[in-house]
C-alpha positions, 0 to 999 in steps of 0.5 A: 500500500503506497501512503500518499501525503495530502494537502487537505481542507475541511468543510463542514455543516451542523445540521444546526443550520439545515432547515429540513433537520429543524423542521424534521425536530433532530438537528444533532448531527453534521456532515464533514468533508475531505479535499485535496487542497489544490485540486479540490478533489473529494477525498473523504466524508463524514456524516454524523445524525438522523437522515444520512443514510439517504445522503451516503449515495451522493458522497459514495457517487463522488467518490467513486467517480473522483468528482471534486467539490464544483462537480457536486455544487454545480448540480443541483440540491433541492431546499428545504432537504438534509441533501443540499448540506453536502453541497454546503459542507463542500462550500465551506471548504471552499471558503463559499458559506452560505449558511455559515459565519466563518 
């Protein structure tokens, strides 16, 4: 196994500040994403809280396909949903917050 050493960034997004996770009464959780640094290449994601196994199919699809976080912001994420946090956890990474304060 060859060990690669990555320059990363992280993003992240409380379901605190997602819309669906309130209305649904469970905003305990949070999604946490991986990039490489200069390429912006999905590396890794982390979800935590009721709800993400509907999220896992977008973030296993990303990863499979080495898909980088424009790839996934570029499409389209339906509002109110706990879906469009993935696309947010990427944004924050990006330094592109929507939801977020830095």
């Amino acid at each position: 196994m060859s060990k690669k050493k990555y320059h990363i960034k992280v993003g992240r997004l409380p379901f605190s500040t997602n819309a669906k996770a309130h209305m649904k009464g469970e905003s305990h959780g949070f999604i946490k994403v991986i990039l490489e640094e200069k390429t912006n290449k999905i590396l890794g994601v982390h979800m935590i809280g009721s709800g993400v196994e509907e999220l896992i199919g977008e973030a296993s699809l990303a990863l499979k396909m080495e898909l980088n976080a424009k790839d996934i912001i570029k499409t389209l994420h339906v509002h109110p949903t706990l879906y469009e946090g993935f696309m947010e956890a990427l944004r924050n990474a990006l330094g592109k917050n929507f939801h977020l304060l830095k």
